[in-house]
VOGUKOL-426366 format. One record per residue: x, y negated, z negated of N, C-alpha, C, O in turn. Coordinates in pm, whole numbers, always signed. Layout:
REM VOGUKOL-426366
{rec {X; Y; Z}; {X; Y; Z}; {X; Y; Z}; {X; Y; Z}},
...
***
This chain:
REM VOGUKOL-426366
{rec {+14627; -16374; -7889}; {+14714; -16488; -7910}; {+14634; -16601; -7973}; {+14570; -16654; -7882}},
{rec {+14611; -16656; -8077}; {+14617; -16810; -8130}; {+14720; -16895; -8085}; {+14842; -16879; -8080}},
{rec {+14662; -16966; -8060}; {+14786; -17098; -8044}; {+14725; -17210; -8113}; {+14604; -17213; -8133}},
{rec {+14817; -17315; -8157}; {+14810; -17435; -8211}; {+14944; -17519; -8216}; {+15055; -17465; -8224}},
{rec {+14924; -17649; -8211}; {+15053; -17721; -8223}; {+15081; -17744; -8359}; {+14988; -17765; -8438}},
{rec {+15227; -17743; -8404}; {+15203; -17785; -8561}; {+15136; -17848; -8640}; {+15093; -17953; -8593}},
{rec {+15115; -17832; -8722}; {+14969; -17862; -8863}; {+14864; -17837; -8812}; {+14765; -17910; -8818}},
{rec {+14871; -17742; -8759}; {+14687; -17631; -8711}; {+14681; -17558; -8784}; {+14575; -17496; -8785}},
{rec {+14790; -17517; -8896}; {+14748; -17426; -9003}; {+14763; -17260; -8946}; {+14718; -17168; -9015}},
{rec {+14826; -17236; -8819}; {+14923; -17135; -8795}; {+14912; -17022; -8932}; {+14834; -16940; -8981}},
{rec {+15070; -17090; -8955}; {+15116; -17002; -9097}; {+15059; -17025; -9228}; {+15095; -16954; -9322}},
{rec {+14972; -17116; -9244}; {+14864; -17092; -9404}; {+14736; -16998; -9375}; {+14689; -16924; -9461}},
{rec {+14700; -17005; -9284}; {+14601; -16869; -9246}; {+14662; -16749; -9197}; {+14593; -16685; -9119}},
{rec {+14814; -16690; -9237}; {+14828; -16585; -9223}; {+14780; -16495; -9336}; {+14724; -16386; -9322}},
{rec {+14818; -16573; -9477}; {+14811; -16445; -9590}; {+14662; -16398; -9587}; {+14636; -16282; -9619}},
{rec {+14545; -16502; -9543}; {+14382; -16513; -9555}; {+14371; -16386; -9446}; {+14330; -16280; -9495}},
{rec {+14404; -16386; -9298}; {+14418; -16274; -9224}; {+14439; -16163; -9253}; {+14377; -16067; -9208}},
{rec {+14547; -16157; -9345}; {+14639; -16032; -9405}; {+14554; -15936; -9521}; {+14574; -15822; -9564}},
{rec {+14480; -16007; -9540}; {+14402; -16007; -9694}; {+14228; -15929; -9644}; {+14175; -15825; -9682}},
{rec {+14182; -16032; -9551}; {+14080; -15977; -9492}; {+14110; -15877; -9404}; {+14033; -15786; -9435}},
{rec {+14160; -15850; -9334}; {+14190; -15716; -9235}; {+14274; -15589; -9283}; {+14304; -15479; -9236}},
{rec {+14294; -15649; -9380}; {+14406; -15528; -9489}; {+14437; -15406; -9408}; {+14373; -15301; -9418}},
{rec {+14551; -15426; -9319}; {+14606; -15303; -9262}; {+14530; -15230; -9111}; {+14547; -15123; -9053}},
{rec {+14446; -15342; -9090}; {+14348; -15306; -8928}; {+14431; -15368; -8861}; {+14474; -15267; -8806}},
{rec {+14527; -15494; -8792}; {+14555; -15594; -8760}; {+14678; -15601; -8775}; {+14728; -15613; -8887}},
{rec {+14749; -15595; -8665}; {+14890; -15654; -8686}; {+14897; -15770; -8670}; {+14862; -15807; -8558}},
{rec {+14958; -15918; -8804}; {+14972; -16032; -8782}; {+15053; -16066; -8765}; {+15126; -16052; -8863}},
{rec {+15106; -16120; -8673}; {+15289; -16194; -8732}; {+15234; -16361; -8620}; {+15141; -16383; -8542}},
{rec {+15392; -16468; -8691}; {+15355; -16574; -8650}; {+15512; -16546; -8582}; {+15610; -16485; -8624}},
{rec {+15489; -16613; -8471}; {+15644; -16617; -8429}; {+15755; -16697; -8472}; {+15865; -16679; -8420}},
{rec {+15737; -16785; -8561}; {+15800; -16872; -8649}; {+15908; -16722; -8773}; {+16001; -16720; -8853}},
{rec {+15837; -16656; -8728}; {+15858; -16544; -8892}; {+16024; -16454; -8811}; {+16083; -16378; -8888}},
{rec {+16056; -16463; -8732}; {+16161; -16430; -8666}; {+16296; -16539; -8691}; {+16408; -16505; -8729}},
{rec {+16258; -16652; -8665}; {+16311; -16800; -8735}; {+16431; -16795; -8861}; {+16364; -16798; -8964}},
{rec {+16495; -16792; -8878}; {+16619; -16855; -8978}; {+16594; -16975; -9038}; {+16544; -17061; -8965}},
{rec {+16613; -16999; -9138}; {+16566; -17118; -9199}; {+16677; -17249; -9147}; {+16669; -17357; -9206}},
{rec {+16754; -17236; -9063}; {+16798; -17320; -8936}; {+16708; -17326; -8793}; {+16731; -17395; -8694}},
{rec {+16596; -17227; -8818}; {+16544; -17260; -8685}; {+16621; -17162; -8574}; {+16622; -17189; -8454}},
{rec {+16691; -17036; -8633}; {+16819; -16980; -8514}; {+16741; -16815; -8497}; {+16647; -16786; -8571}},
{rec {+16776; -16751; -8428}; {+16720; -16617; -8392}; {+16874; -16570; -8329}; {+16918; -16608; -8221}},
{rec {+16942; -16482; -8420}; {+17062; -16416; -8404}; {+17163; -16486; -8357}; {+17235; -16453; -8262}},
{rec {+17172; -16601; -8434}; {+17246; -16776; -8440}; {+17250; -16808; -8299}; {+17351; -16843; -8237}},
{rec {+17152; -16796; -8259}; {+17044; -16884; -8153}; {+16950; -17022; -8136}; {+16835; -17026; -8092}},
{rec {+16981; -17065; -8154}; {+16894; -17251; -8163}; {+16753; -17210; -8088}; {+16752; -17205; -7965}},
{rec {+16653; -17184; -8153}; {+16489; -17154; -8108}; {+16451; -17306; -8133}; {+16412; -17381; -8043}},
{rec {+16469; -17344; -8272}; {+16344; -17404; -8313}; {+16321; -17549; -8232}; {+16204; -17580; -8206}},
{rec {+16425; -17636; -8193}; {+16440; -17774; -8175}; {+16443; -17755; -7983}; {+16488; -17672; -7903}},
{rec {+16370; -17881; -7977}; {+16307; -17914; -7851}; {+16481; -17881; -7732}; {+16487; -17833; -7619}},
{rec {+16596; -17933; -7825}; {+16691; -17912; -7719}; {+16748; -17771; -7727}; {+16868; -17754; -7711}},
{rec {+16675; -17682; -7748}; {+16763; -17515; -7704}; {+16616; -17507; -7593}; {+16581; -17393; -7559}},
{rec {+16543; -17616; -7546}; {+16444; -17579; -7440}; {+16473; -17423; -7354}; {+16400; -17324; -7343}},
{rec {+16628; -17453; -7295}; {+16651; -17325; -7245}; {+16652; -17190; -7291}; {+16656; -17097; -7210}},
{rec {+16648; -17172; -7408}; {+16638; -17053; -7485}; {+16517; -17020; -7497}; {+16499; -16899; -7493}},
{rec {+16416; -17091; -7513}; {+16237; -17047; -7468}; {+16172; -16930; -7427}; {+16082; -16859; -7472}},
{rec {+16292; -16932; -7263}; {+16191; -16803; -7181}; {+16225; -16664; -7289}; {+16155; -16570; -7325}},
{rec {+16361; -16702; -7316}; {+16436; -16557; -7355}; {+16356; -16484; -7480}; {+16329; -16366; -7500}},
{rec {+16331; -16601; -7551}; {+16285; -16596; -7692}; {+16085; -16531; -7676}; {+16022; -16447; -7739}},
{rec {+16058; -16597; -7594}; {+15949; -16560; -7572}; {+15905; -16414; -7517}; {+15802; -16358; -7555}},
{rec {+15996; -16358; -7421}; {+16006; -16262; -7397}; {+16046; -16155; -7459}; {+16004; -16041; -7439}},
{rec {+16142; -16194; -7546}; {+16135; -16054; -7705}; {+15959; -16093; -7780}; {+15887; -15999; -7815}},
{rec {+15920; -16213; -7793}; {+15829; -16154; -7845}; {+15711; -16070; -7729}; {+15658; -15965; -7768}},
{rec {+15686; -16108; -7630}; {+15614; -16024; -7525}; {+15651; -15846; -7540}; {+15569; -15754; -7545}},
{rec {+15759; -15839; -7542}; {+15828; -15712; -7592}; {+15798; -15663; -7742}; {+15776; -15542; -7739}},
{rec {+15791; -15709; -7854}; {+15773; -15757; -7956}; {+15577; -15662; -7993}; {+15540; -15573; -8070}},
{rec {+15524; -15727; -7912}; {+15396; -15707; -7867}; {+15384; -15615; -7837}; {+15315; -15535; -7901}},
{rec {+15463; -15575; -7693}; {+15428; -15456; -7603}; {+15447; -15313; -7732}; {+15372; -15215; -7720}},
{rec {+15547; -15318; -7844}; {+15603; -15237; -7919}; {+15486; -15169; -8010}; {+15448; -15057; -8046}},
{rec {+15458; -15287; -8021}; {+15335; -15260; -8153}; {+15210; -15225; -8117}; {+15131; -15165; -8190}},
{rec {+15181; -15276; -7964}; {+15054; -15226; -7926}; {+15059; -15095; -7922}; {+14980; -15016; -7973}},
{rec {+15205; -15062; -7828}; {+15186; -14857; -7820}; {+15138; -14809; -7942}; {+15123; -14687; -7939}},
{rec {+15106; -14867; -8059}; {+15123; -14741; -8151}; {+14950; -14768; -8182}; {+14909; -14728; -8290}},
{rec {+14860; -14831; -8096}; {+14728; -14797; -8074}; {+14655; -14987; -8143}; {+14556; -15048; -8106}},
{rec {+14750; -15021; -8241}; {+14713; -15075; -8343}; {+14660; -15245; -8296}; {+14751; -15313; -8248}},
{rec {+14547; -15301; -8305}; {+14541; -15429; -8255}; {+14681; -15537; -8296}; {+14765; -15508; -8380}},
{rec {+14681; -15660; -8217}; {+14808; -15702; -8310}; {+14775; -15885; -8228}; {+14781; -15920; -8110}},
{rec {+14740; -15961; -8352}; {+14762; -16085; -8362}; {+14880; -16150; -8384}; {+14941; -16148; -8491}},
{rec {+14935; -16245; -8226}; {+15033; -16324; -8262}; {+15041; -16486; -8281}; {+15059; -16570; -8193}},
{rec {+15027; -16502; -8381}; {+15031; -16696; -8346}; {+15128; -16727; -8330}; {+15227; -16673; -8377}},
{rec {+15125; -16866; -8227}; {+15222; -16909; -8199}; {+15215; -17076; -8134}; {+15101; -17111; -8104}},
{rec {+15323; -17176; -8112}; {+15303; -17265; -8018}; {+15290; -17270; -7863}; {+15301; -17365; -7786}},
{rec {+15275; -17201; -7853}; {+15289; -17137; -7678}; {+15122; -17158; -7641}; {+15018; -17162; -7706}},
{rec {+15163; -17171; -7493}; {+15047; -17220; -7435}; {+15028; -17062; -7282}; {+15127; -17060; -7209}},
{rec {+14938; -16973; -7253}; {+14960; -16920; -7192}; {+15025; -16922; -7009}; {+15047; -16833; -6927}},
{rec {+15035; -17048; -7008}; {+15175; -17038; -6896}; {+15293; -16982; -6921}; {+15355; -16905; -6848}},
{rec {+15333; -17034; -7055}; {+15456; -16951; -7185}; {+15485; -16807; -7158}; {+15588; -16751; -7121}},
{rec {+15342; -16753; -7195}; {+15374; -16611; -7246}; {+15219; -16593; -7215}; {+15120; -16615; -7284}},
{rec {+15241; -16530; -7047}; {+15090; -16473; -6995}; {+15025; -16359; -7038}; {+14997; -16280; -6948}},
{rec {+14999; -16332; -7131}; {+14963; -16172; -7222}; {+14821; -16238; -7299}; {+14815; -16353; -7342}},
{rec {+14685; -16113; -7303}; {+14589; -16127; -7367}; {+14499; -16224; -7364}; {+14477; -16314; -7282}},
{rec {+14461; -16201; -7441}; {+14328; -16351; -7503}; {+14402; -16429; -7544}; {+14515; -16399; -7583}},
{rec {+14342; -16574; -7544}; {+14391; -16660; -7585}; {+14295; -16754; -7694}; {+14187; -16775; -7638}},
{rec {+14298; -16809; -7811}; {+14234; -16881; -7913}; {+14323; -16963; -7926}; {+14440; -16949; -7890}},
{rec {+14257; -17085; -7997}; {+14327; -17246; -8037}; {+14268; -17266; -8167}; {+14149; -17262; -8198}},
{rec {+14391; -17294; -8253}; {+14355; -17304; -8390}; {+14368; -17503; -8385}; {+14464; -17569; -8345}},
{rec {+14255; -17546; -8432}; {+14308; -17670; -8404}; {+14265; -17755; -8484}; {+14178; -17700; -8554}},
{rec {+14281; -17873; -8515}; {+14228; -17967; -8620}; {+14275; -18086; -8561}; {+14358; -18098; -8471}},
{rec {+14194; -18197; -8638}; {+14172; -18313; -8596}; {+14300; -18372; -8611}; {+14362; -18353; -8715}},
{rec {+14370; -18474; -8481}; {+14496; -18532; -8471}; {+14497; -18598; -8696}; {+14589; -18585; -8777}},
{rec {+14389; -18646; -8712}; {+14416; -18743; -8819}; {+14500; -18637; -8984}; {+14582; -18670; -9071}},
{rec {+14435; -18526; -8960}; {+14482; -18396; -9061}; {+14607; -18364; -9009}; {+14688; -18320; -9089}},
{rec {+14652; -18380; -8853}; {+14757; -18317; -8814}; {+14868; -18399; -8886}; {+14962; -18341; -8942}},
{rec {+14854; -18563; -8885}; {+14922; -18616; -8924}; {+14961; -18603; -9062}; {+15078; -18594; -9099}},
{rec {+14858; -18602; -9139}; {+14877; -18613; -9252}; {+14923; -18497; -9284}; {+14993; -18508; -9384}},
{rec {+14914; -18351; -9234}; {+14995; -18245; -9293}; {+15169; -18220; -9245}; {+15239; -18129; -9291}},
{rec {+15216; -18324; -9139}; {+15300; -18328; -9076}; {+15411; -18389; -9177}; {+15520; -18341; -9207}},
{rec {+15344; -18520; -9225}; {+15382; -18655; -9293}; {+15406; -18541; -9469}; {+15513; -18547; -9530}},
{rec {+15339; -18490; -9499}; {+15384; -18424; -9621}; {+15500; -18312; -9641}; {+15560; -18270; -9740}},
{rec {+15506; -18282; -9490}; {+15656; -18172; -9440}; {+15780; -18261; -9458}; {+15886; -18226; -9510}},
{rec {+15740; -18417; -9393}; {+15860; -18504; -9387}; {+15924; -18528; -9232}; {+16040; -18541; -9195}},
{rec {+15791; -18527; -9158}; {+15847; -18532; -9021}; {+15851; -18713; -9009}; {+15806; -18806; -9076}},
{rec {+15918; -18702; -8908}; {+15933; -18876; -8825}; {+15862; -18882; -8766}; {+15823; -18787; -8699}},
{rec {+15800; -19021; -8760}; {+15677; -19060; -8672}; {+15718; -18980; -8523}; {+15631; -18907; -8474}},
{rec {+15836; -18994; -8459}; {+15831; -18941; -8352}; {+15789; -18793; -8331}; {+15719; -18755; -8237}},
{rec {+15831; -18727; -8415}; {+15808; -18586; -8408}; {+15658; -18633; -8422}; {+15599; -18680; -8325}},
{rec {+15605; -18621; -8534}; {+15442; -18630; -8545}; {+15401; -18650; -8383}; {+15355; -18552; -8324}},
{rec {+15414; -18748; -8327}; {+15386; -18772; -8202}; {+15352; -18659; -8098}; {+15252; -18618; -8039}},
{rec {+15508; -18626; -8107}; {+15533; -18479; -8049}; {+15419; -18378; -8033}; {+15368; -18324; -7935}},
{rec {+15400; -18372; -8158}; {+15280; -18294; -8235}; {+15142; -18239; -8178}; {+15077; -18137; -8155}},
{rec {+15143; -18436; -8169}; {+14992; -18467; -8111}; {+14991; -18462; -7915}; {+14905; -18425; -7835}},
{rec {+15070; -18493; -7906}; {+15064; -18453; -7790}; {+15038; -18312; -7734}; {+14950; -18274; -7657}},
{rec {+15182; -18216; -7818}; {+15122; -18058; -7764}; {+14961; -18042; -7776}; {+14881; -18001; -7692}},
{rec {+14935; -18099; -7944}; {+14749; -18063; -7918}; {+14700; -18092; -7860}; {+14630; -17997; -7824}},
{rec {+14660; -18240; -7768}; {+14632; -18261; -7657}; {+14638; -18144; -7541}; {+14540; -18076; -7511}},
{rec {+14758; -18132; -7484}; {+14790; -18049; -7393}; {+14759; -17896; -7421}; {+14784; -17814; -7333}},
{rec {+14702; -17854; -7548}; {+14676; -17689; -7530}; {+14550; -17713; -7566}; {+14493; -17604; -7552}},
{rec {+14451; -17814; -7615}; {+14325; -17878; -7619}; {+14282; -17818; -7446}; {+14197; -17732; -7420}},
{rec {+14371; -17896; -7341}; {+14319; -17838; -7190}; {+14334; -17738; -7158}; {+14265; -17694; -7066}},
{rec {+14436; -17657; -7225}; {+14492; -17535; -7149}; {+14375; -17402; -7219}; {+14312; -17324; -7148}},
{rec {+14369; -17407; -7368}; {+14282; -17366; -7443}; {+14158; -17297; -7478}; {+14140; -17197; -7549}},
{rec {+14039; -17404; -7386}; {+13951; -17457; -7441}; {+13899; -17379; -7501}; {+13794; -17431; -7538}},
{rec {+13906; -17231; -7556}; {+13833; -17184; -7691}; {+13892; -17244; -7800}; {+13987; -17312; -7763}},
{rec {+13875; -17248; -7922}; {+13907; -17314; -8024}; {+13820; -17283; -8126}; {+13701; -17255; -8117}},
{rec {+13907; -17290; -8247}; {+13823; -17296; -8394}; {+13924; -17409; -8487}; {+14034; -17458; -8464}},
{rec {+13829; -17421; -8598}; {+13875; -17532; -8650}; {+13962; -17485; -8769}; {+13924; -17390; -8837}},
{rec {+14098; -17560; -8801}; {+14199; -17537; -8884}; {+14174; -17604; -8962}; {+14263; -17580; -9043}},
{rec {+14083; -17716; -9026}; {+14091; -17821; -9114}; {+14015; -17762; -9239}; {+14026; -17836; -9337}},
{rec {+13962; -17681; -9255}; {+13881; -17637; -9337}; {+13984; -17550; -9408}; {+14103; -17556; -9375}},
{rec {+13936; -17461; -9515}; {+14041; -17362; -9621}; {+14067; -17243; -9520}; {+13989; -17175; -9453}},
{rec {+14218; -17241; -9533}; {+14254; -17110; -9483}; {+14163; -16975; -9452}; {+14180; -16900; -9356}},
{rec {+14086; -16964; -9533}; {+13986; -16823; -9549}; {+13898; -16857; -9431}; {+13882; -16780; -9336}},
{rec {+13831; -16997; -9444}; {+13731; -17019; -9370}; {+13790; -17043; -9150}; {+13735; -17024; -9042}},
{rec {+13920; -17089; -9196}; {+14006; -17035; -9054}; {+14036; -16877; -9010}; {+14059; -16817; -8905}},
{rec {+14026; -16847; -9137}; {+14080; -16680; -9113}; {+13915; -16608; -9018}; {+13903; -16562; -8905}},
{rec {+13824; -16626; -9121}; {+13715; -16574; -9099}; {+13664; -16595; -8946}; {+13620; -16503; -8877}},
{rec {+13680; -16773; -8892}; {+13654; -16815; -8765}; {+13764; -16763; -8680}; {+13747; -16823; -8574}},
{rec {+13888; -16671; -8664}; {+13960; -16632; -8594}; {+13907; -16480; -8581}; {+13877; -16428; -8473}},
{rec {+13898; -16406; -8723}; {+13851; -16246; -8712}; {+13721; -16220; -8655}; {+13689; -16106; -8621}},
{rec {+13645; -16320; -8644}; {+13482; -16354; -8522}; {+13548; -16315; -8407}; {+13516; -16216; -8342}},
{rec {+13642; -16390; -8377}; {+13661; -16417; -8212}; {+13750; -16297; -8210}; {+13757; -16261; -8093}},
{rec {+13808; -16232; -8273}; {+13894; -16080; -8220}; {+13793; -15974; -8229}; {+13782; -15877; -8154}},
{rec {+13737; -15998; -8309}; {+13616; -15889; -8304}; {+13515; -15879; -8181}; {+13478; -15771; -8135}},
{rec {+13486; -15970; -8147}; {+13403; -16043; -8002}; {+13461; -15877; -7881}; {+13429; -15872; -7763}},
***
């Protein structure tokens, strides 16, 4: 499991993953299930108020997981989840400095409040976490500091 709060660079270090592990590695981000409404089988995932839809959602991907492991194959999932979420595996923190968070937030077009949001989850999986590698650098060079720590 990676985790990071938005603008940790999640989903720009997938294709760098994909590229270096070419076919060793199952990657997926759990965002990649997502509707470009944010819906999972016109389901409200993405926004803080389908909170209740969480466990459910989380638990297909736990399932999700369990699927892909039978078939022998390692399998990386990123995600925002913090392992109270979704108690499965290792856990890594893709993370970068609140000041990059902002600024990659602010170029999506979020509201100061959301940004906030943001910074707070990093905070809070900062404690839950504490392994970590750094997202602020080029995708490759995140990819490379994540395929260290699975290899470990």
């Amino acid at each position: 499991m990676v985790t990071g709060a938005p603008g940790a660079g999640k989903s720009t270090v997938i294709p760098e993953l994909l590229r270096l592990r070419a076919g060793q590695l199952v990657v997926m981000d759990m965002d990649e299930l997502l509707d470009s409404e944010g819906r999972v089988l016109g389901i409200e995932i993405a926004d803080s108020s389908a909170a209740a839809n969480w466990p459910a959602y989380n638990a297909l991907w736990l399932r999700i997981t369990e699927l892909v492991r039978r078939s022998g194959t390692p399998m990386l999932l990123l995600s925002p989840l913090v392992p109270t979420e979704l108690p499965e595996g290792r856990w890594l923190h893709l993370d970068c400095p609140d000041s990059v968070r902002r600024k990659r937030l602010s170029e999506r077009g979020w509201s100061d409040e959301q940004i906030e949001e943001a910074i707070a989850d990093a905070a809070q999986i900062r404690k839950l976490v504490p392994r970590s590698v750094a997202g602020d650098g080029t995708p490759e060079d995140s990819a490379r500091l994540i395929l260290t720590w699975v290899n470990e």
